[in-house]
C-alpha positions as CSV (number, residue, x, y, z in Angstrom):
1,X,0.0,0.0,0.0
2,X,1.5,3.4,-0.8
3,X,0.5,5.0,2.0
4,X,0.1,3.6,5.5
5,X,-0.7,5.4,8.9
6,X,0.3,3.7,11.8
7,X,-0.6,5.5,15.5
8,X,3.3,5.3,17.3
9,X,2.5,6.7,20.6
10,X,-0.3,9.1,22.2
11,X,-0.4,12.0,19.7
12,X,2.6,10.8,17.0
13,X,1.4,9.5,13.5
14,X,3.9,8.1,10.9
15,X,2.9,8.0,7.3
16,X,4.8,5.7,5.0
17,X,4.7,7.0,1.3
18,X,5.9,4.0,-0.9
19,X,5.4,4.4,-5.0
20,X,3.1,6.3,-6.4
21,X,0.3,8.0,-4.1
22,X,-3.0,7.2,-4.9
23,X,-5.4,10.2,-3.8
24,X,-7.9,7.5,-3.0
25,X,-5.6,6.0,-0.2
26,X,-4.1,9.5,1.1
27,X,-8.1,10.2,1.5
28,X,-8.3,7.2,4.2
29,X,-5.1,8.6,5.6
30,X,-7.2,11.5,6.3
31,X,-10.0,10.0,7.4
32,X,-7.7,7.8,10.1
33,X,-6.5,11.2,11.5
34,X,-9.8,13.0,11.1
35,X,-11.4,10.0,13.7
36,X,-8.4,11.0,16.0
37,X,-8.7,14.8,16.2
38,X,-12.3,14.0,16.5
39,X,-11.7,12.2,19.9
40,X,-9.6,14.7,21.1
41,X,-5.7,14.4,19.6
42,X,-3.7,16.9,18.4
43,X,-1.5,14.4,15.9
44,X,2.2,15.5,15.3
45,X,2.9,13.7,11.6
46,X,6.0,12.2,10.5
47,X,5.7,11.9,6.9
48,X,8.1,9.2,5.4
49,X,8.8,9.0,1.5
50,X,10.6,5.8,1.0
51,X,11.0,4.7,-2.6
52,X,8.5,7.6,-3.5
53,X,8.2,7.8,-6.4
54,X,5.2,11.1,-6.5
55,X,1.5,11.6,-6.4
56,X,-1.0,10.1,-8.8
57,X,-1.5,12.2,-11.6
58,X,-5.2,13.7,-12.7
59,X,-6.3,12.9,-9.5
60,X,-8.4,15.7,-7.4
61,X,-6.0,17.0,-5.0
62,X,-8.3,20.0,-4.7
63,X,-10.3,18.5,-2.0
64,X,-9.7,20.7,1.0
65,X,-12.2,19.3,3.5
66,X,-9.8,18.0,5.9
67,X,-8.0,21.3,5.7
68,X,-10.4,23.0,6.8
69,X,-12.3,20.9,8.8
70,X,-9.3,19.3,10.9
71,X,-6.2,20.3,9.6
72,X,-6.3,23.4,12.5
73,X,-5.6,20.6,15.3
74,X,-2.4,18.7,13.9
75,X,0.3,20.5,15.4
76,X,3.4,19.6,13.9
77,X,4.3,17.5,10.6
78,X,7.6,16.3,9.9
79,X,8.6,15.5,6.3
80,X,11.4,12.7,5.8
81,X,12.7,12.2,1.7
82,X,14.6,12.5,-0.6
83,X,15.6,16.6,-1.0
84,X,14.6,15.7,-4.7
85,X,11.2,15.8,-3.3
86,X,11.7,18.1,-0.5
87,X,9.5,21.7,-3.0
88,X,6.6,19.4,-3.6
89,X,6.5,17.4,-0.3
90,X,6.3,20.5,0.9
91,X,3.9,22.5,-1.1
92,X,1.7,19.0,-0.9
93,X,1.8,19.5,3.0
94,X,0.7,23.3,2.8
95,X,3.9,24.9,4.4
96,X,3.7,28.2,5.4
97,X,-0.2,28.0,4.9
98,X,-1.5,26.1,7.5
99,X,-0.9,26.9,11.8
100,X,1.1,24.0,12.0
101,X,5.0,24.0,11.5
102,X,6.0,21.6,8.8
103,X,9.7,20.9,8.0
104,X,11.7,18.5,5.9
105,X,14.3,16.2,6.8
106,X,16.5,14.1,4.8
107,X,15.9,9.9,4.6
108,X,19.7,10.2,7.3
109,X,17.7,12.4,9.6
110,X,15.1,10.5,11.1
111,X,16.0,10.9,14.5
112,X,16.7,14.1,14.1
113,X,12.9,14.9,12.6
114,X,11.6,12.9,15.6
115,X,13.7,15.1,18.2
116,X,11.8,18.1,16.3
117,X,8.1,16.7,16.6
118,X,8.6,15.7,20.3
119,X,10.0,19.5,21.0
C-alpha cells in the first residue's frame, strides 16, 4: 500500500509513502487522523517518502475538506525524503499556509525529525 498510517505513541502518526500516491488511499489517511482529532488528539505527523516515487496524476488533489475541517488541530508534521522531493512534499503539505509548522528532513535524519516533533 502506498500510503500507510500507523498510530506510534499518544499523539505521533507516521505516514509511509511507498510508489506512487494514490489520492484514494491519502483520503483514508485523512480519514484515520480525522477520527483521532475527532476524539480529542492533536496528531504531530511524521511523513516518510521511501522509494517515493510522486502523487497520482489527474487525481483531485483539490479536496480541502480535511484542511479546513481538521487540519487546524495537527500541530506539527515532519517531512522525511529525498531533497529531490523536498518543493513538492512541501507545497503538498501546505507549508507556510497552514498553523502548524512543517519541516523536511532528509531519509539520514530520522531521528533528528523525531527530536523536532517531540520538541
Amino acid at each position: 500500500m502506498p500510503a500507510n498510517i500507523q498510530r506510534e505513541s499518544e499523539n505521533l502518526y507516521v505516514i509511509r509513502f511507498t510508489g506512487t500516491v494514490k489520492r484514494s488511499e491519502f483520503g483514508t489517511g485523512q480519514e484515520t487522523l480525522a477520527r483521532e482529532i475527532d476524539a480529542g488528539s492533536q496528531p504531530r505527523v511524521l511523513a516518510i517518502l521511501e522509494e517515493f516515487e510522486g502523487w497520482e496524476k489527474g487525481a483531485d488533489w483539490n479536496d480541502l475538506d480535511f484542511q479546513l475541517t481538521h487540519g487546524g488541530e495537527i500541530a506539527k508534521i515532519a517531512i522525511v525524503g529525498d531533497p529531490r522531493w523536498e518543493p513538492q512534499a512541501l507545497a503538498f503539505a501546505g507549508a507556510g499556509f497552514r498553523r502548524a509548522p512543517v519541516k523536511f528532513f532528509p531519509p539520514k535524519a530520522l531521528a533528528e525529525a523525531n527530536a523536532w516533533l517531540a520538541a
